[in-house]
FINU-806753 format. One record per residue (C-alpha): residue number from 1; residue in one letter; x, y, z. Coordinates in Angstrom, 3 decimals. Example, Ala and Ser with C-alpha at 12.3 -4.5 7.8 and 13.67 -1.06 7.14 Angstrom:
// FINU-806753
PT  1  A  12.300  -4.500  7.800
PT  2  S  13.670  -1.060  7.140
This chain:
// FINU-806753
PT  1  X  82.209  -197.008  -105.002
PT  2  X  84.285  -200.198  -105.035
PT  3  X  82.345  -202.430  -103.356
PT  4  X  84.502  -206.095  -102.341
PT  5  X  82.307  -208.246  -100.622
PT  6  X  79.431  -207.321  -103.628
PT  7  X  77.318  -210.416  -104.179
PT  8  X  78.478  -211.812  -101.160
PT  9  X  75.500  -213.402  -99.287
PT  10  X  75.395  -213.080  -95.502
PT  11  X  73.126  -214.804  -93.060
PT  12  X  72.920  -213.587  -89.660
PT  13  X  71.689  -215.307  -86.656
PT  14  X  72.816  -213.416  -83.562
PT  15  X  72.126  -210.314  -81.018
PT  16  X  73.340  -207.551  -79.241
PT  17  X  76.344  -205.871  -81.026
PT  18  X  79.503  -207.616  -81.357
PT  19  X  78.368  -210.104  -84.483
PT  20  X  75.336  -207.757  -85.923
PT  21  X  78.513  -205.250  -85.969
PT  22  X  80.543  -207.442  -88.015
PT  23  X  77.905  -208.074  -90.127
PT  24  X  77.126  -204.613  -90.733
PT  25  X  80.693  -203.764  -91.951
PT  26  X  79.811  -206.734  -94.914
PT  27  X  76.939  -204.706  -95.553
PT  28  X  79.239  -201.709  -95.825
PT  29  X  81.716  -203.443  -98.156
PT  30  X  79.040  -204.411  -100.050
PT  31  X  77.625  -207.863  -98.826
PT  32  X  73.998  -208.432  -99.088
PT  33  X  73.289  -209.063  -94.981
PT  34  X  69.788  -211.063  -94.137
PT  35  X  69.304  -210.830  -90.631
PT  36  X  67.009  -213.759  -89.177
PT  37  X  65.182  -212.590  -85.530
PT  38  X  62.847  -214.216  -83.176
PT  39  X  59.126  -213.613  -84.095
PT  40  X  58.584  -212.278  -80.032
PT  41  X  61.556  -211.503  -79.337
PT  42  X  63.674  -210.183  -81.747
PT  43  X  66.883  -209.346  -81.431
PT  44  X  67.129  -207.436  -77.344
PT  45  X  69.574  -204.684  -79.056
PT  46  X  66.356  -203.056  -80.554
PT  47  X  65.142  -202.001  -77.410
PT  48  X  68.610  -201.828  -75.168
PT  49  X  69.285  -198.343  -73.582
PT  50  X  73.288  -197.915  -72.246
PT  51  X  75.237  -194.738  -71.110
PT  52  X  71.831  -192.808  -70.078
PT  53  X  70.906  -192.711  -73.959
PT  54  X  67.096  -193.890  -73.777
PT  55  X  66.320  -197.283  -76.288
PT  56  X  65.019  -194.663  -78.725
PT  57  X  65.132  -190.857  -79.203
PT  58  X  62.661  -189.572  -81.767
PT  59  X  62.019  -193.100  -82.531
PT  60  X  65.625  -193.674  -83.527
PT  61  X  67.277  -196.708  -81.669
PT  62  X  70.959  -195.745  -82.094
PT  63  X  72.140  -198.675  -80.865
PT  64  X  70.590  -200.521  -83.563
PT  65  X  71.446  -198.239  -86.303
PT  66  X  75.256  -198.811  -85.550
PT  67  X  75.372  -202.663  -85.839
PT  68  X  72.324  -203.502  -88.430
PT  69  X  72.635  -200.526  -91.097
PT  70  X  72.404  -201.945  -94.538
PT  71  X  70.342  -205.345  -93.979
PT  72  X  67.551  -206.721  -95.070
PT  73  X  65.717  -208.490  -91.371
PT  74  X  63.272  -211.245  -91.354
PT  75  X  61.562  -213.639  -88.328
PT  76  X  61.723  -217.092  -88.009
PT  77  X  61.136  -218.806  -85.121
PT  78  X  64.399  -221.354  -85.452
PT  79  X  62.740  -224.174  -82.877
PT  80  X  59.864  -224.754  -85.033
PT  81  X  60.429  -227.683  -87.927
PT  82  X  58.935  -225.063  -90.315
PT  83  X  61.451  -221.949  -88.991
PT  84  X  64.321  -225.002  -89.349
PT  85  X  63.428  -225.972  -92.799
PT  86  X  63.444  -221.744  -94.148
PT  87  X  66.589  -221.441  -92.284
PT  88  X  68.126  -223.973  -94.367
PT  89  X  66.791  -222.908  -97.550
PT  90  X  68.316  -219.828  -96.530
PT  91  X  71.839  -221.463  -96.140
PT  92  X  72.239  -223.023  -99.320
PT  93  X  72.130  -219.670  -100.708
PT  94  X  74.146  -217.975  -98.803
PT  95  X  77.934  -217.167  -98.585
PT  96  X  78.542  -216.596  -95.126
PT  97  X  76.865  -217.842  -91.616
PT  98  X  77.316  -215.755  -88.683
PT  99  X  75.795  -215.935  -85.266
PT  100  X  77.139  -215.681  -81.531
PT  101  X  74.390  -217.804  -80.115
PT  102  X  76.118  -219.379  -77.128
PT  103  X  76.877  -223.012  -77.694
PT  104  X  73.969  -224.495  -76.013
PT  105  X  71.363  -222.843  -77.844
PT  106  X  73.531  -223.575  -81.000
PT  107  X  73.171  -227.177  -80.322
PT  108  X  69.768  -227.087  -79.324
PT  109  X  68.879  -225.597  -83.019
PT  110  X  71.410  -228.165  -84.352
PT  111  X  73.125  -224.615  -85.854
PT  112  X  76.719  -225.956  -85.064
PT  113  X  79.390  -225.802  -87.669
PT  114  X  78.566  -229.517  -88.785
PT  115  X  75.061  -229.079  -89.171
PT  116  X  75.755  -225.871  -91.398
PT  117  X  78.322  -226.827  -93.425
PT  118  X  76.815  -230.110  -93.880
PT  119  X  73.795  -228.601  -95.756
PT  120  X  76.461  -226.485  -97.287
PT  121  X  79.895  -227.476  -97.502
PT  122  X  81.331  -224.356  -99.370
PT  123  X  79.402  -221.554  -96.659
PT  124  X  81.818  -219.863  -94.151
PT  125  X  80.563  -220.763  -90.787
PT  126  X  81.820  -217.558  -88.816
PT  127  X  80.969  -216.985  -84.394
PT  128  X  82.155  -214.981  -82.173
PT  129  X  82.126  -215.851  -78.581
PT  130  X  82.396  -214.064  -75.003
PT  131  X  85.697  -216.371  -73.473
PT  132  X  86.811  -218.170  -76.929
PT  133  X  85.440  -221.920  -78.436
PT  134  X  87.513  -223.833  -75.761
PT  135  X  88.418  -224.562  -72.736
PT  136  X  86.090  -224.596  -69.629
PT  137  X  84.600  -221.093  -69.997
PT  138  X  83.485  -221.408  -73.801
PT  139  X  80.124  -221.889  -72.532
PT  140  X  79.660  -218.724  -70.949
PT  141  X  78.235  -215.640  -72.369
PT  142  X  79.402  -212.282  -71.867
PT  143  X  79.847  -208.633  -72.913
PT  144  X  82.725  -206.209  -73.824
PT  145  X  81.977  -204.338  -70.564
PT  146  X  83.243  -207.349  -68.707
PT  147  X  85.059  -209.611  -70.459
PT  148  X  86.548  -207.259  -73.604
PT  149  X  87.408  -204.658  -70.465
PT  150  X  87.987  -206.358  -67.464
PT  151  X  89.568  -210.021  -68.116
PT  152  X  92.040  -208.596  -70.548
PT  153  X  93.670  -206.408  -68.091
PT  154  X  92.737  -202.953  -69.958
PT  155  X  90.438  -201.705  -66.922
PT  156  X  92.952  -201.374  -64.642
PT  157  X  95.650  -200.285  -67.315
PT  158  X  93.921  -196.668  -67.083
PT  159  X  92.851  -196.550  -63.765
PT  160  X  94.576  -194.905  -61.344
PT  161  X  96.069  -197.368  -58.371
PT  162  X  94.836  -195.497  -56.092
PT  163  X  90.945  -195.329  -57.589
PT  164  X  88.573  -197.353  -55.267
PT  165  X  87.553  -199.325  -58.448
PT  166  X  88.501  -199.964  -62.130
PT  167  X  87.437  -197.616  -64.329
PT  168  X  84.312  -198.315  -66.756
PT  169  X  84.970  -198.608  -70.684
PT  170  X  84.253  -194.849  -72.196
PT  171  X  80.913  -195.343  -73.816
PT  172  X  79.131  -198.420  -74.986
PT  173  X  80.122  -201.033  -77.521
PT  174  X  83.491  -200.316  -77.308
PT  175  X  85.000  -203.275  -77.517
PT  176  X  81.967  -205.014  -79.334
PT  177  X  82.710  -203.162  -82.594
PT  178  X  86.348  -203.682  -82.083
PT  179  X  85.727  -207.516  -82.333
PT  180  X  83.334  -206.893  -85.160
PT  181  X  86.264  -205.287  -87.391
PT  182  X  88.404  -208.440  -86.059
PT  183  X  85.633  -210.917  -86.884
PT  184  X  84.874  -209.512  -90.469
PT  185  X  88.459  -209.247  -91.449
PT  186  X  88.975  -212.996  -90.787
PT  187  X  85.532  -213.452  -92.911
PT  188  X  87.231  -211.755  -95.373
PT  189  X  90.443  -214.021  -95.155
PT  190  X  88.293  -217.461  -95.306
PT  191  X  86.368  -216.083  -98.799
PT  192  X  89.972  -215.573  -100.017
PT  193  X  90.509  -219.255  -99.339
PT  194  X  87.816  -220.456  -100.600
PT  195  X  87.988  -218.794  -103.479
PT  196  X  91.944  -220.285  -103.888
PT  197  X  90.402  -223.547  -102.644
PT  198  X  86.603  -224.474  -102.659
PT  199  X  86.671  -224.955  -98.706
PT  200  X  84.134  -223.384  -96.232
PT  201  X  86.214  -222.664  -92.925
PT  202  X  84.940  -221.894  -89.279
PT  203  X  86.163  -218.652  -88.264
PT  204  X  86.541  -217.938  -84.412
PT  205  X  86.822  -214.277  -82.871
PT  206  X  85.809  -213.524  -79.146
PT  207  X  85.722  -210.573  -77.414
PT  208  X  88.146  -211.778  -74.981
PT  209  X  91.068  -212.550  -78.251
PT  210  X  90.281  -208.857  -79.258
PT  211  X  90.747  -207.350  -76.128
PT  212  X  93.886  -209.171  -75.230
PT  213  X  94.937  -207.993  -79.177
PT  214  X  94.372  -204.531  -77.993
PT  215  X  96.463  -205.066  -74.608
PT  216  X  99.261  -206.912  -76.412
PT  217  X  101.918  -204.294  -76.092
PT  218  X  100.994  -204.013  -72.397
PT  219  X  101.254  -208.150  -71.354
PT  220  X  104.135  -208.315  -73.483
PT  221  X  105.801  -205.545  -71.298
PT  222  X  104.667  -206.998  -68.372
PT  223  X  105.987  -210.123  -69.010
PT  224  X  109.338  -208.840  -69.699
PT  225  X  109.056  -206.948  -66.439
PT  226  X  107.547  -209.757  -64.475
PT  227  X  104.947  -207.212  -62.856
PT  228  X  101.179  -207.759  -62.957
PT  229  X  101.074  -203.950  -64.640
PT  230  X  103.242  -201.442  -66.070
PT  231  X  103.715  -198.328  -64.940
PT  232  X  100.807  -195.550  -64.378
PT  233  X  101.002  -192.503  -66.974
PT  234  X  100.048  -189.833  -64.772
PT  235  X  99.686  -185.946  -66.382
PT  236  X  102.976  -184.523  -63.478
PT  237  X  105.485  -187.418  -63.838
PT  238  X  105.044  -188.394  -68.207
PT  239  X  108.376  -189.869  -68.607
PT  240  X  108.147  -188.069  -71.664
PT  241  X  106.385  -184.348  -70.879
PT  242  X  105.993  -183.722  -74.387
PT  243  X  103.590  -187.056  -74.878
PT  244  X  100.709  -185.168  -72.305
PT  245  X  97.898  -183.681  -72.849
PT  246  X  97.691  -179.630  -71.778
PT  247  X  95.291  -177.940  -71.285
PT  248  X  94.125  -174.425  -73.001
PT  249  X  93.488  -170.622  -71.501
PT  250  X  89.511  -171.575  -72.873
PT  251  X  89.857  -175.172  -71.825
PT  252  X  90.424  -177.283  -74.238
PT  253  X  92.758  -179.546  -74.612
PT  254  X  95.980  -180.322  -76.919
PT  255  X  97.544  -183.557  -76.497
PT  256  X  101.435  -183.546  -77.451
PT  257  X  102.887  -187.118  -79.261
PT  258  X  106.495  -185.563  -79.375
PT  259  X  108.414  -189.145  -78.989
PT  260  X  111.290  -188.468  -81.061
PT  261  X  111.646  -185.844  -78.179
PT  262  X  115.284  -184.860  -78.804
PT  263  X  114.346  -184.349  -82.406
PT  264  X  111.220  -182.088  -81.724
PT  265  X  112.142  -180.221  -78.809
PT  266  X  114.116  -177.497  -79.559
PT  267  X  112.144  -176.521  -82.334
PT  268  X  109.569  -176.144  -80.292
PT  269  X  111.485  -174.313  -78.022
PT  270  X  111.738  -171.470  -80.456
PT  271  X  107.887  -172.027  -81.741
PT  272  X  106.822  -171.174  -78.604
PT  273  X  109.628  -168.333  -77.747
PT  274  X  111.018  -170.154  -74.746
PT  275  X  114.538  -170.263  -75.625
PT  276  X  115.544  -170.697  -71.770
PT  277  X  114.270  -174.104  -71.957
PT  278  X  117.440  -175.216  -74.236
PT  279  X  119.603  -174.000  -72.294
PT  280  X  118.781  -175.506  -68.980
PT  281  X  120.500  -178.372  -68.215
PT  282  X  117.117  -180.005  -66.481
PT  283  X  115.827  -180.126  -70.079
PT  284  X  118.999  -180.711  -72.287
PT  285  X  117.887  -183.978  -73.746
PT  286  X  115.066  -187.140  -73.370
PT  287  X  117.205  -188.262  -69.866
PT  288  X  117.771  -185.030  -68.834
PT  289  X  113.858  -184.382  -69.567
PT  290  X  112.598  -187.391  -67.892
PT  291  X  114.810  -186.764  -64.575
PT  292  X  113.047  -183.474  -63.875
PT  293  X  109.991  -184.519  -65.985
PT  294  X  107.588  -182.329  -62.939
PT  295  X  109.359  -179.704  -63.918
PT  296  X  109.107  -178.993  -67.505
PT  297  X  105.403  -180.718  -67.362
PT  298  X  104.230  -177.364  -64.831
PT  299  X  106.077  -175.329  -67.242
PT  300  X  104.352  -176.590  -70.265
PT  301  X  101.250  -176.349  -67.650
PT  302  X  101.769  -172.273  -67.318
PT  303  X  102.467  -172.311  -71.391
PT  304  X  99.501  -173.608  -72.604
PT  305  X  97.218  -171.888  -70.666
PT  306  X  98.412  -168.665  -71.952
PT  307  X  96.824  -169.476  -75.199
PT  308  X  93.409  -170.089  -76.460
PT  309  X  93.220  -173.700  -78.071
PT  310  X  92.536  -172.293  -81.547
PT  311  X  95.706  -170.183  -81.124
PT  312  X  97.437  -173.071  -80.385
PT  313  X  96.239  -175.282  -83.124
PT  314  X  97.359  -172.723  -85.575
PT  315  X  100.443  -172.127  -83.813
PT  316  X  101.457  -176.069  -83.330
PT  317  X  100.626  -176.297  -87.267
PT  318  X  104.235  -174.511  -88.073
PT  319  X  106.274  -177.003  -86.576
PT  320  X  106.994  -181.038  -87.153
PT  321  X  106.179  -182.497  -83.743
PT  322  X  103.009  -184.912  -83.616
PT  323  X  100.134  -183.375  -82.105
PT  324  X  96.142  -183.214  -82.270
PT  325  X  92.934  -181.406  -80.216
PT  326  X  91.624  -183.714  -77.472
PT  327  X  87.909  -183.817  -78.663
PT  328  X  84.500  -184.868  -76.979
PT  329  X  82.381  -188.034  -78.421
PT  330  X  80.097  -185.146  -79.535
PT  331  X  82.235  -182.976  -80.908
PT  332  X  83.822  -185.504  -83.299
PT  333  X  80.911  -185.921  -85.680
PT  334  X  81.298  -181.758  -86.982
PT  335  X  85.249  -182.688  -86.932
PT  336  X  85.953  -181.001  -90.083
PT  337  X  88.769  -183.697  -90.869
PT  338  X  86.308  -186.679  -90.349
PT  339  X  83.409  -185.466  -92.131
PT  340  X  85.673  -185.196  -95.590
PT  341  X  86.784  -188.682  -94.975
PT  342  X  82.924  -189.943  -94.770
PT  343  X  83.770  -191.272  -91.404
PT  344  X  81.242  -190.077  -89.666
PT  345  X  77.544  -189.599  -91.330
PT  346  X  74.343  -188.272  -90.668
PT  347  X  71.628  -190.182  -91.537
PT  348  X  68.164  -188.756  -91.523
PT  349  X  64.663  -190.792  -90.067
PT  350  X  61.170  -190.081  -90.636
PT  351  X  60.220  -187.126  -88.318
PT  352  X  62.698  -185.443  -86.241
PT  353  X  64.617  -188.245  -85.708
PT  354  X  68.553  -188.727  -87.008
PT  355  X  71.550  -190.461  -86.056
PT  356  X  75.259  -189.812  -86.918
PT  357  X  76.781  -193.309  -87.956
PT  358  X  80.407  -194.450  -88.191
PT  359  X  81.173  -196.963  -91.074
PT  360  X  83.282  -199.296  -91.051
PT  361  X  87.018  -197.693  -91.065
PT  362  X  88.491  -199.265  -94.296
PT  363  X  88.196  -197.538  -97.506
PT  364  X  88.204  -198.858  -101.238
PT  365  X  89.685  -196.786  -104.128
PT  366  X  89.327  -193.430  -101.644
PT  367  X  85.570  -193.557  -101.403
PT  368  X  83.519  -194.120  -97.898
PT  369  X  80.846  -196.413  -97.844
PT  370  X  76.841  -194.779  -98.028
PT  371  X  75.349  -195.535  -94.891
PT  372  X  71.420  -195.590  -94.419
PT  373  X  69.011  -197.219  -92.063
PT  374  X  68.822  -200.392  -90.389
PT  375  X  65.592  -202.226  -91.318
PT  376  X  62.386  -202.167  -88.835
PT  377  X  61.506  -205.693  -87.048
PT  378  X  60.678  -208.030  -89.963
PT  379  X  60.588  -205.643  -92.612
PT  380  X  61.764  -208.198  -95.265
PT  381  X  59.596  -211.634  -93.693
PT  382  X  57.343  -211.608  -96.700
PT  383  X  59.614  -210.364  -99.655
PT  384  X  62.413  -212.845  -98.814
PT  385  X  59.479  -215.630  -98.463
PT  386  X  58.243  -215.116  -101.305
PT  387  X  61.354  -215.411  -103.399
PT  388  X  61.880  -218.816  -101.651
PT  389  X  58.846  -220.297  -103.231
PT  390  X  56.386  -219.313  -100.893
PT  391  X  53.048  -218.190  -101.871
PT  392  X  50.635  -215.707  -99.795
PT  393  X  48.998  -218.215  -98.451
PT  394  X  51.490  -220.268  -97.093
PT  395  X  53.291  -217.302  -95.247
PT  396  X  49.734  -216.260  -93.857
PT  397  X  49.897  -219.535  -92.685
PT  398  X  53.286  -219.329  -91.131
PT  399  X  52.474  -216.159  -89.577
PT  400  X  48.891  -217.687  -88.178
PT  401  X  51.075  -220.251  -86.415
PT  402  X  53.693  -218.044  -84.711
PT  403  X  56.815  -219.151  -86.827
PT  404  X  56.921  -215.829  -88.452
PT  405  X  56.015  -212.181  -87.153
């Protein structure tokens, strides 16, 4: 496969899942990804259970899987003059530097963009942040569940106004690989410079950037408005019935995208062998439609429950209108559609255990990348040692003192 970012080095210093994600689509594209951990503590995502998924199943950590498949993983312990003195070795090899160590620990390890780029003036010095590099919150940490989901205003954009509390993202990492696209795209961008100019650049995505990305459509409408939100979508009162979601006589669910509604609808009509519908003057057009929207949405109500919802997916097949099946997280990975695309993939473990992996969602010359495993806890210490000069005996040594695992 065409592989873009091949013999692009990455060096990873960070945790959890919005970074290591980043770094893992490199690794998909092609990068070569060396992940540096703490000797004790590695990095907490190894062991981090979310959504009532235990920290491993069948000794498969899926967390992990998703945001470190395709590296190579060492230890270092960064405080130590020793771990310091690999760590640089490391960056005057390397391509890219990526960590989301908050900027007190970054100082601390004198890891900042100066001290990086100062050992190597060409590397691309990329972070990614909870609240952004400035301003009086940069120094806080954070997650997507808070800051991706609740500061940007998309909690409350889908939860009901009259819900005692915001609603919760849908599963975990949401908005942590969302960044993680953001965050390699703009790594991609600065090698592109460089290559035009010689220049390292710092590259700056946080979680809160992405998530007010995602909600840009909504602020922008709100600020038009001059409301604080726009408008609930509820199922009985769609401005539009025919963008709902309906469900099925074996319930499922088919979610309608008509928006060109004037356009769509009387085909439809006659799809469906309801051609009352276009001659009622409730329905006669989009206004029309969206004055006694109640209406036609208990109408549509009665109609698709007459109908299993592989009736209907054959049936919505004949006509134009924009439609698809409203699927479960589990369902998706037999989706026949995604599994010809490569976008999701199963990838097998020792034993009984298995995952089912998403790569990263841009393609190269039609081909998906291969996804395998993500590498156990400093699989690659003694390997990547070794081709930095250092005999047996001196990484016994290092490992005797605690600076490697």
């Amino acid at each position: 496969m065409t592989a873009p970012m091949q013999g692009v080095r990455v060096l990873e210093v960070a945790i959890y899942a919005f970074v290591p994600a980043a770094a893992a689509i490199l690794a998909d594209w092609g990068a070569d990804v060396l992940k540096v951990e703490h000797p004790t503590m590695g990095d907490p995502g190894r062991s981090t259970a979310a959504w009532g998924v235990p920290a491993e199943v069948n000794g498969v950590s899926h967390l992990w899987e998703v945001a470190n498949r395709g590296k190579q993983a060492i230890t270092l312990d960064l405080a130590t003059p020793e771990g310091k003195d690999i760590l640089m070795k490391l960056v005057d090899d390397s391509d890219v530097f990526i960590t989301n160590f908050l900027p007190a620990a970054r100082r601390k390890l004198r890891i900042e963009p100066e001290d990086i780029q100062a050992r190597n003036p060409g590397i691309i010095y990329a972070r990614g942040s909870a609240q952004g590099p400035r301003g009086e919150m940069s120094e806080r940490g954070g997650f997507d569940g808070v800051t991706y989901w609740t500061r940007t205003g998309a909690s409350l954009g889908v939860t009901p106004p009259d819900a005692l509390v915001p609603l919760a993202m849908p599963g975990p990492g949401f908005g942590d690989l969302q960044a993680g696209m953001a965050l390699a795209g703009g790594i991609g961008a600065a090698l592109y410079h460089r290559e035009r100019t010689g220049r390292g650049t710092v590259v700056d995505v946080s979680l809160m950037s992405v998530g007010l990305w995602a909600m840009g459509m909504t602020i922008s409408g709100t600020s038009v408005l001059d409301r604080d939100n726009l408008a609930h979508q509820y199922h009985d009162s769609s401005t539009n019935p025919l963008v709902n979601e309906y469900r099925t006589k074996d319930d499922g669910f088919v979610a309608l995208a008509f928006l060109q509604s004037d356009r769509y609808f009387p085909e439809f009509c006659v799809l469906v062998d309801r051609l009352g519908w276009l001659a009622d003057e409730r329905f006669t057009d989009s206004a029309a439609r969206a004055e006694h929207s109640a209406q036609l949405v208990a109408l549509l109500d009665e109609l698709f429950l007459e109908r299993d919802l592989a009736e209907w997916q054959e049936l919505l097949s004949k006509q134009d209108g924009q439609w698809d099946t409203v699927l479960t997280a589990g369902q998706v990975q037999y989706d026949e559609q995604a599994l010809a695309n490569g976008y999701v993939q199963r990838v097998e473990h020792d034993g009984d255990g298995k995952v089912v992996l998403v790569p990263a969602p841009v393609q190269f010359d039609g081909e998906a990348p291969v996804l395998g495993k993500a590498p156990g806890f400093s699989a690659d210490t003694d390997d990547v040692l070794h081709s930095h000069g250092l005999d047996a005996d001196a990484v016994a040594d290092l490992r005797a003192r605690g600076v490697i695992a």
